[in-house]
C-alpha positions as CSV (number, residue, x, y, z in Angstrom):
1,X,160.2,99.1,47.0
2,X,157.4,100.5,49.3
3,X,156.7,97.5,51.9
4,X,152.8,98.2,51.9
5,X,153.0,97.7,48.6
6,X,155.0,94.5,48.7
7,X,152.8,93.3,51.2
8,X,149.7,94.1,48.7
9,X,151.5,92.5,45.9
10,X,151.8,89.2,47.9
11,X,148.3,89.2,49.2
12,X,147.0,89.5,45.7
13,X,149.3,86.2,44.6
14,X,147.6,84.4,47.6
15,X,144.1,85.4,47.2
16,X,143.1,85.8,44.1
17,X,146.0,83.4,42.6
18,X,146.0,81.2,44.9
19,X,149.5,80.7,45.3
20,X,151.0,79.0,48.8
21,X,151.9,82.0,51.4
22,X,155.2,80.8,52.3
23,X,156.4,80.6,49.0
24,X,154.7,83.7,47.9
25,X,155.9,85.5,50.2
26,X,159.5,84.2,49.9
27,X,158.9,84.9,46.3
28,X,158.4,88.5,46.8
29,X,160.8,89.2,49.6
30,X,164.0,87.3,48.1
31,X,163.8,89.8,45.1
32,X,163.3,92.5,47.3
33,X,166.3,92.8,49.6
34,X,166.1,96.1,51.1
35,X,162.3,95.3,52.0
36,X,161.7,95.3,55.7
37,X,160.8,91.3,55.7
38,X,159.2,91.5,59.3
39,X,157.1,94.3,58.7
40,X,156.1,92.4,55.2
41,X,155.5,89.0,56.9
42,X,153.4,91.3,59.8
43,X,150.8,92.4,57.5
44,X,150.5,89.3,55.0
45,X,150.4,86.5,57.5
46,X,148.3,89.1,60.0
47,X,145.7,89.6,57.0
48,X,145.3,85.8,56.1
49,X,145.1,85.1,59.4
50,X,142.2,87.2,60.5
51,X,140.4,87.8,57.0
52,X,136.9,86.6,58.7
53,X,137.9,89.3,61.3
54,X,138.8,92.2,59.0
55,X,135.5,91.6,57.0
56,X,133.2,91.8,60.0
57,X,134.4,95.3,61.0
58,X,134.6,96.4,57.7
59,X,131.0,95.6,56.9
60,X,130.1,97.5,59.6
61,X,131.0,100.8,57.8
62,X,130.3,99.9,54.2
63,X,127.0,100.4,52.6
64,X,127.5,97.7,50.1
65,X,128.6,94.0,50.5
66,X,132.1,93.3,50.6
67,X,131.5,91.0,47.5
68,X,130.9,93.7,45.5
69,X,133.7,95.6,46.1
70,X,136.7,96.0,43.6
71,X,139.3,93.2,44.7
72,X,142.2,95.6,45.0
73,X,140.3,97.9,47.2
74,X,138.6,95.3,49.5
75,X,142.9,94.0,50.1
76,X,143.8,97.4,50.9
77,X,141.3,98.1,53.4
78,X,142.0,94.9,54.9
79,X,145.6,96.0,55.9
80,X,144.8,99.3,56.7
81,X,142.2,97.6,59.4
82,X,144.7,95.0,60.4
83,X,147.2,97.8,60.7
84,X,144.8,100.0,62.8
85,X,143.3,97.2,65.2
86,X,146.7,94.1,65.5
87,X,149.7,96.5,64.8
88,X,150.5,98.5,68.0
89,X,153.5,100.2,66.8
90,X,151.7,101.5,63.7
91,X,150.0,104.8,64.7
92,X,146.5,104.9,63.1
93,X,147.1,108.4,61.1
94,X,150.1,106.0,59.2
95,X,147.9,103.5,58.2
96,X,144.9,105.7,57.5
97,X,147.4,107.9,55.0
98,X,149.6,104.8,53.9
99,X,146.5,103.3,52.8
100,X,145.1,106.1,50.8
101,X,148.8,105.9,49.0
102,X,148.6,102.6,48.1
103,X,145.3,102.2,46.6
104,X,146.7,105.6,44.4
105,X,150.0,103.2,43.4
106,X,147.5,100.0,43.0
107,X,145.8,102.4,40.3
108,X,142.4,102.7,42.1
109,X,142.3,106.1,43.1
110,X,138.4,106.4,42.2
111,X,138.1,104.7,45.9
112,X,140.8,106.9,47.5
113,X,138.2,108.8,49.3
114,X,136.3,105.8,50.5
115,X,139.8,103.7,52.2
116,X,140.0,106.9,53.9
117,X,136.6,107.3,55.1
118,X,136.5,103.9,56.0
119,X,139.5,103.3,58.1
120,X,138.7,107.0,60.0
121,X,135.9,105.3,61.3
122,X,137.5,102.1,62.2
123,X,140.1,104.2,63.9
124,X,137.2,106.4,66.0
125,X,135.3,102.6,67.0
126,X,136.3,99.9,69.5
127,X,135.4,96.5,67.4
128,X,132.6,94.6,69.0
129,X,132.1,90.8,68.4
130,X,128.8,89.0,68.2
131,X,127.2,87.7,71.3
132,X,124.7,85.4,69.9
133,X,122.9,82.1,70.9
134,X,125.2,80.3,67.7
135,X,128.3,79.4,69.3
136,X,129.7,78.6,65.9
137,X,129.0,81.9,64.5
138,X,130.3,83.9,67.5
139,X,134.1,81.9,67.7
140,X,134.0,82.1,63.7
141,X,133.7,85.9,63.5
142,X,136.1,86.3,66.8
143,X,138.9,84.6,66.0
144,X,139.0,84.4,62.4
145,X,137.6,80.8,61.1
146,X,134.9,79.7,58.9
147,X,131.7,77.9,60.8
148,X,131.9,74.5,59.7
149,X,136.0,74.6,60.6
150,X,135.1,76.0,63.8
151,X,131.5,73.3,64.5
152,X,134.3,70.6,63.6
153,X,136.9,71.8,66.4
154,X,133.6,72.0,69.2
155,X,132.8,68.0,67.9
156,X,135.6,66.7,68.3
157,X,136.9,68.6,71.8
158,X,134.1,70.3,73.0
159,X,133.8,74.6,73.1
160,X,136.4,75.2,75.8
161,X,139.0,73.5,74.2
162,X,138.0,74.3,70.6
163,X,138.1,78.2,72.1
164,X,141.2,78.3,73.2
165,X,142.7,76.1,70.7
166,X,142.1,78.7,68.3
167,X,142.8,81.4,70.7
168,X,146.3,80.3,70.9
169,X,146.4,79.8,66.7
170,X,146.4,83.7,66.3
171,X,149.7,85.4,66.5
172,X,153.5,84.2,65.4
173,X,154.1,81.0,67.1
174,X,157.5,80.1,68.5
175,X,160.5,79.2,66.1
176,X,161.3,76.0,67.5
177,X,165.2,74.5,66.6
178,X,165.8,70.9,66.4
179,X,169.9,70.6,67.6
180,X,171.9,68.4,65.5
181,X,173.2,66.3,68.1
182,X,175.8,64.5,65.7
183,X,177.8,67.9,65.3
184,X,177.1,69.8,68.6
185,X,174.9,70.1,72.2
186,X,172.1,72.5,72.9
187,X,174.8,74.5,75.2
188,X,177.2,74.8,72.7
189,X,174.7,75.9,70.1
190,X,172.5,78.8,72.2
191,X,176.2,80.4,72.3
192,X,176.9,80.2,69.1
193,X,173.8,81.6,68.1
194,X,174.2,84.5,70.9
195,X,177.5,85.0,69.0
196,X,175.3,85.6,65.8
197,X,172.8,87.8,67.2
198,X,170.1,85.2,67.9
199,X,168.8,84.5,71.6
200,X,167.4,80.9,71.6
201,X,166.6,79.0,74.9
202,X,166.3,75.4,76.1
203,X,163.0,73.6,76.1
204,X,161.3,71.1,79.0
205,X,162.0,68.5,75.4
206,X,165.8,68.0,75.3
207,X,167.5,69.4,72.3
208,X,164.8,71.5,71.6
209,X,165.2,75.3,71.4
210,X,163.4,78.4,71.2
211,X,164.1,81.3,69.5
212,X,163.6,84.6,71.1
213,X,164.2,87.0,68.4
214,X,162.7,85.2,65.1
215,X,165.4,86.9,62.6
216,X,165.9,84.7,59.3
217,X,168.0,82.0,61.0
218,X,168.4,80.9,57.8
219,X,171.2,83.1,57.1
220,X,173.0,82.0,60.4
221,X,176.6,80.3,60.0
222,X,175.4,78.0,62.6
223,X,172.7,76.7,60.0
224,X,175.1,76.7,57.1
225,X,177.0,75.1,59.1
226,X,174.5,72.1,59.9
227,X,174.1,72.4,63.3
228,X,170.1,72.7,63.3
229,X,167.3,72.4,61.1
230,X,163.6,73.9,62.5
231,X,161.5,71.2,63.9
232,X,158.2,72.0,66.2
233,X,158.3,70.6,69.2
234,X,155.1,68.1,68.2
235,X,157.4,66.1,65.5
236,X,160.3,66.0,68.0
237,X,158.1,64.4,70.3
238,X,156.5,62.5,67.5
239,X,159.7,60.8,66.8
240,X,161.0,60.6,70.5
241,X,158.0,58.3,71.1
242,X,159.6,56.1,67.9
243,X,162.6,56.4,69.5
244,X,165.1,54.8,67.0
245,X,168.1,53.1,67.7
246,X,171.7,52.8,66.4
247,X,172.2,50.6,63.5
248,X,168.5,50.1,62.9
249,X,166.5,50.1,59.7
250,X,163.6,52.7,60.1
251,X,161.0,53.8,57.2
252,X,159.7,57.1,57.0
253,X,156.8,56.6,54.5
254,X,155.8,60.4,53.6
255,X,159.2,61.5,54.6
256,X,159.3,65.0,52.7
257,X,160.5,68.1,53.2
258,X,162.9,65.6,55.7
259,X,162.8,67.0,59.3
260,X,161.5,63.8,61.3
261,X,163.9,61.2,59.0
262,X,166.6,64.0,60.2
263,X,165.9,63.7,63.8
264,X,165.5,60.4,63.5
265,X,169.0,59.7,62.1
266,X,170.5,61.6,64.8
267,X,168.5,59.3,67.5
268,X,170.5,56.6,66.1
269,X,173.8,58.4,66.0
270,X,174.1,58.6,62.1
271,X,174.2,54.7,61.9
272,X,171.4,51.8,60.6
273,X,169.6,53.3,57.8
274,X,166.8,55.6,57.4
275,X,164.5,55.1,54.4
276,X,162.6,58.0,53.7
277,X,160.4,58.0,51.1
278,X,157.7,60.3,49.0
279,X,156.3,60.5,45.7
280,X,157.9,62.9,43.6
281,X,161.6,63.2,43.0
282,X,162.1,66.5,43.5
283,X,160.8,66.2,47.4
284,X,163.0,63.1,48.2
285,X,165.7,65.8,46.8
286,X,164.8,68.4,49.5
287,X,165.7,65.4,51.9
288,X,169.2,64.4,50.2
289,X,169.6,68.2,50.5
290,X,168.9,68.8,54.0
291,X,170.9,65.8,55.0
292,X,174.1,66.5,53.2
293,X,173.5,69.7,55.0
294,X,173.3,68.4,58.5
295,X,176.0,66.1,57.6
296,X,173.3,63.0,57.7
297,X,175.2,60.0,55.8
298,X,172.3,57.0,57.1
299,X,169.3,58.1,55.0
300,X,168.6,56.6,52.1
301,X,166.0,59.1,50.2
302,X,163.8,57.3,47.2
303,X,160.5,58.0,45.1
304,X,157.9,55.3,46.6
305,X,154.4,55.7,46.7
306,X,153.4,54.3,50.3
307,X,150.3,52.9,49.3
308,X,151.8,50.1,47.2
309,X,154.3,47.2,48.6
310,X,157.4,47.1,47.4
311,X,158.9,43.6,48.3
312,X,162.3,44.8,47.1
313,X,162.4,46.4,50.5
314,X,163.6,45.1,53.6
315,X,161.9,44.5,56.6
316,X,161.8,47.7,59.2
317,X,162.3,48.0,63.0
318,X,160.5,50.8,62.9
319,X,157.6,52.7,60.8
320,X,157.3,56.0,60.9
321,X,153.1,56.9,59.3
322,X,153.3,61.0,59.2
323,X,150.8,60.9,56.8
324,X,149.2,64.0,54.8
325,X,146.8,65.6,56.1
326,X,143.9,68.2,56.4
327,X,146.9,70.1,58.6
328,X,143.4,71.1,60.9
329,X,146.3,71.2,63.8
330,X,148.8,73.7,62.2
331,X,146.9,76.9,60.9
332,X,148.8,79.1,63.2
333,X,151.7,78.3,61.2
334,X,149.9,78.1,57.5
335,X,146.7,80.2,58.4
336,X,145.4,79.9,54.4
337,X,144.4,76.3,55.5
338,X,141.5,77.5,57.9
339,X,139.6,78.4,54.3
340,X,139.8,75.3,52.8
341,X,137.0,73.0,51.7
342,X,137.4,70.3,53.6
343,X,134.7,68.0,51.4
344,X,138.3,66.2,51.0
345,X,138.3,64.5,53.8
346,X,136.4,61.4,53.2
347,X,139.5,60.8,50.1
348,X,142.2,61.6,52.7
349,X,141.4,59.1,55.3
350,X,141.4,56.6,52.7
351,X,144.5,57.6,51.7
352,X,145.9,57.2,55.4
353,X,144.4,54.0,56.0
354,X,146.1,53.1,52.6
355,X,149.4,54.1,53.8
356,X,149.3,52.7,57.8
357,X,148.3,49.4,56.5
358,X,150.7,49.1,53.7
359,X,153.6,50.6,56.3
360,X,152.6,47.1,58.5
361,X,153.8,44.5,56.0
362,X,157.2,46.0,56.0
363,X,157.5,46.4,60.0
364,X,159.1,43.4,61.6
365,X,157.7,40.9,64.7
366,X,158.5,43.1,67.6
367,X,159.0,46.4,65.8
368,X,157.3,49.5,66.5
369,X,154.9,51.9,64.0
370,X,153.9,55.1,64.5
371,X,150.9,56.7,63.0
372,X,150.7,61.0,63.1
373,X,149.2,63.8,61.7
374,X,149.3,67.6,62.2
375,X,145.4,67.3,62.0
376,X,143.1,67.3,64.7
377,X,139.6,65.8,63.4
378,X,139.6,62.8,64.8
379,X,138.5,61.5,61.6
380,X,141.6,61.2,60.3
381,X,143.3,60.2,63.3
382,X,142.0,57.8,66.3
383,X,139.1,56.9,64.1
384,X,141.7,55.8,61.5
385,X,143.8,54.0,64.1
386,X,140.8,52.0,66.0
387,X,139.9,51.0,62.4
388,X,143.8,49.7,61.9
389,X,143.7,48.2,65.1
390,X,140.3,46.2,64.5
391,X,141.7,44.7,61.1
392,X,145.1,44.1,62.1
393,X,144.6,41.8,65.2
394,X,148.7,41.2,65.3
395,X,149.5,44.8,66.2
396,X,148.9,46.0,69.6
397,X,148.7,49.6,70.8
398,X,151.3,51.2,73.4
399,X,149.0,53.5,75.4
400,X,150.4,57.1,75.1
401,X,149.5,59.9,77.5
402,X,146.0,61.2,76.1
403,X,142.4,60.1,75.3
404,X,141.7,56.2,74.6
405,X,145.5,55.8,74.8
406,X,146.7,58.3,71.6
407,X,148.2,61.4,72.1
408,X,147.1,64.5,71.1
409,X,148.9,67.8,71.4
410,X,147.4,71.4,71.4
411,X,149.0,74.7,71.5
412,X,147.3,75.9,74.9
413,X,147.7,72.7,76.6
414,X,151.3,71.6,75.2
415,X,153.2,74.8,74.0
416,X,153.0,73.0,70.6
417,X,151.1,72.7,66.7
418,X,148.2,70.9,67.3
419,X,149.2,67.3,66.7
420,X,148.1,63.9,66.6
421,X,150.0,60.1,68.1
422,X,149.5,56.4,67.7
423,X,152.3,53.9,68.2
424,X,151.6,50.1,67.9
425,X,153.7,47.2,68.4
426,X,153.8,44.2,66.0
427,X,153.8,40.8,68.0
């Protein structure tokens, strides 16, 4: 099948269906094996990505509002622009004619003669951004997020930051491989992944790689195999600063899909016991699967909601909070989140104040908790944590590398998601 139009068909899932882009697009793509899946993933997470973007140039060479276009059109000029202006190896007389073919197969060919028009004109102009007096306006239209989003980012770090910040969320990020230290080393591993085709190179974080070709690594023996799982290099830090130990007890309370229980199991050399929670029973099976496939024998996975005690639990050495979250710090990885509404927010941190101070009546004297988030409004992270630190006089903050002692990483500063760290101590 025609990878424009595969591309379309998933676009149309996420926008108008609202379905989840990974999953629409793997969806799509696993039913569709001889599709190009790069070339797919290009376009879809490219469109998504810089939606804000496409709109402004195309309403530069529309005579009506983009609202009032037919929904199947306005999706097929967005690719053609995206095409034209963010895919170099596309020449612009492909996606100028491409285009014109698809919105034939999508059954609009009434509009044939305006996609062509249209994208002629975008192909003839250089796009230029807003230069205005709002700030807000200007960085939303640039790089491709709504206002308040964007005024929320400039509150919290000020414009340089917030600019680059979402600079640096535009593109494909890195593939970043946890190793599975209980079956191999990070040597041992780059080979056999050069044996397979895939170039992956050591980190400044040990056992952390990155991949240099981003192929479906997937379908690698060496991940059949167990000898990885993908991890950014913000939750391996996260759980290097917990820093379990052999033959301790360590909760992770929202533990799901299972990465940081995983690299925290292999931190304590497959021994203790990892209790890794969430609230449905299908997740906590994600974890059992992922850690029969790493060949993880120390986690205990369980359906527990972490707001309420369980006293049928023992007593932790260490806590592990990764709490949900706005995921404010991640939308170069799941750029459909930049649209939210984020009225949500007020319910959330609740929530995460919920879960932190239920965490602290299983952690024992002297054990360790730490609090995270892929989010950066510091509403739902040191604002939480002063908060828990105010009413919970018998925990004591270990000062971490960043502002007022909490650690918060950035893609332009760290090479990482945007990602937030607390870690207390119980006397």
């Amino acid at each position: 099948m025609d990878d424009r139009y595969l591309a379309y068909k998933i676009l149309s899932k996420i926008e108008y269906d609202k379905a989840y882009s990974n999953i629409a697009v793997d969806t799509v793509l696993n039913s569709n094996e001889a599709a190009s899946a790069p070339f797919v993933c290009a376009i879809v997470y490219g469109v998504i990505e810089r939606k804000i973007t496409l709109d402004y140039i195309l309403s530069q060479y529309l005579t009506q509002p983009l609202r009032k276009l037919n929904p199947q059109v306005l999706t097929v000029l967005r690719m053609g622009v995206y095409q034209i202006k963010y895919m170099e190896k596309v020449p612009d007389s492909a996606a100028v004619n491409e285009s014109v073919k698809l919105i034939k197969k999508v059954k609009c060919s009434f509009a044939s003669g305006l996609v062509n028009s249209v994208l002629r004109k975008v192909c003839a102009n250089d796009v230029s951004f807003p230069q205005t007096n709002n700030v807000c306006a200007d960085l939303s239209v640039r790089y491709s997020c709504p206002e308040s989003l964007v005024k929320s980012y400039i509150d919290d770090y000020g414009v340089y930051d917030a600019e680059e910040f979402l600079k640096a969320s535009l593109g494909a990020p890195p593939v970043i491989l946890r190793v599975n230290t209980l079956k191999t080393d990070s040597d041992s591993l780059i080979k056999m992944l050069a044996d397979e085709g895939v170039v992956a190179e050591k980190t400044e974080l040990e056992n952390a790689l990155v991949l240099k070709n981003t192929g479906s690594v997937s379908k690698t023996k060496c991940y059949s195999n167990g000898l990885f799982h993908v991890q950014d290099t913000a939750s391996q830090i996260c759980i290097k600063e917990l820093n379990p130990q052999p033959g301790e007890t360590v909760f992770d309370m929202c533990a799901s899909p299972g990465g940081k229980s995983f690299t925290a199991s292999q931190y304590m050399k497959n021994s203790g016991t990892v209790y890794s929670f969430d609230l449905y029973e299908h997740r906590v099976k994600l974890i059992s699967d992922g850690a029969k496939r790493l060949g993880i024998t120390n986690i205990k996975g369980a359906v527990q909601d972490s707001v309420e005690f369980n006293s049928s639990l023992p007593l932790a050495d260490r806590i592990l909070c990764d709490v949900p979250c706005s995921g404010t710090g991640v939308i170069r990885r799941k750029p459909e989140i930049r649209y939210k509404d984020f009225a949500f927010i007020d319910k959330l941190c609740d929530l995460q104040y919920n879960i932190i101070s239920c965490a602290a009546k299983y952690l024992k004297h002297g054990g360790t908790l730490v609090y995270s988030t892929c989010s950066l409004n510091k509403r739902e992270n040191s604002e939480i944590c002063n908060r828990f630190l105010c009413e919970n006089s018998s925990f004591k903050k270990v000062e971490l590398s960043g502002e007022n002692g909490y650690l918060t990483l950035m893609p332009h500063k760290n090479g990482t998601d945007g990602f937030f760290i607390a870690k207390f101590i119980k006397d």
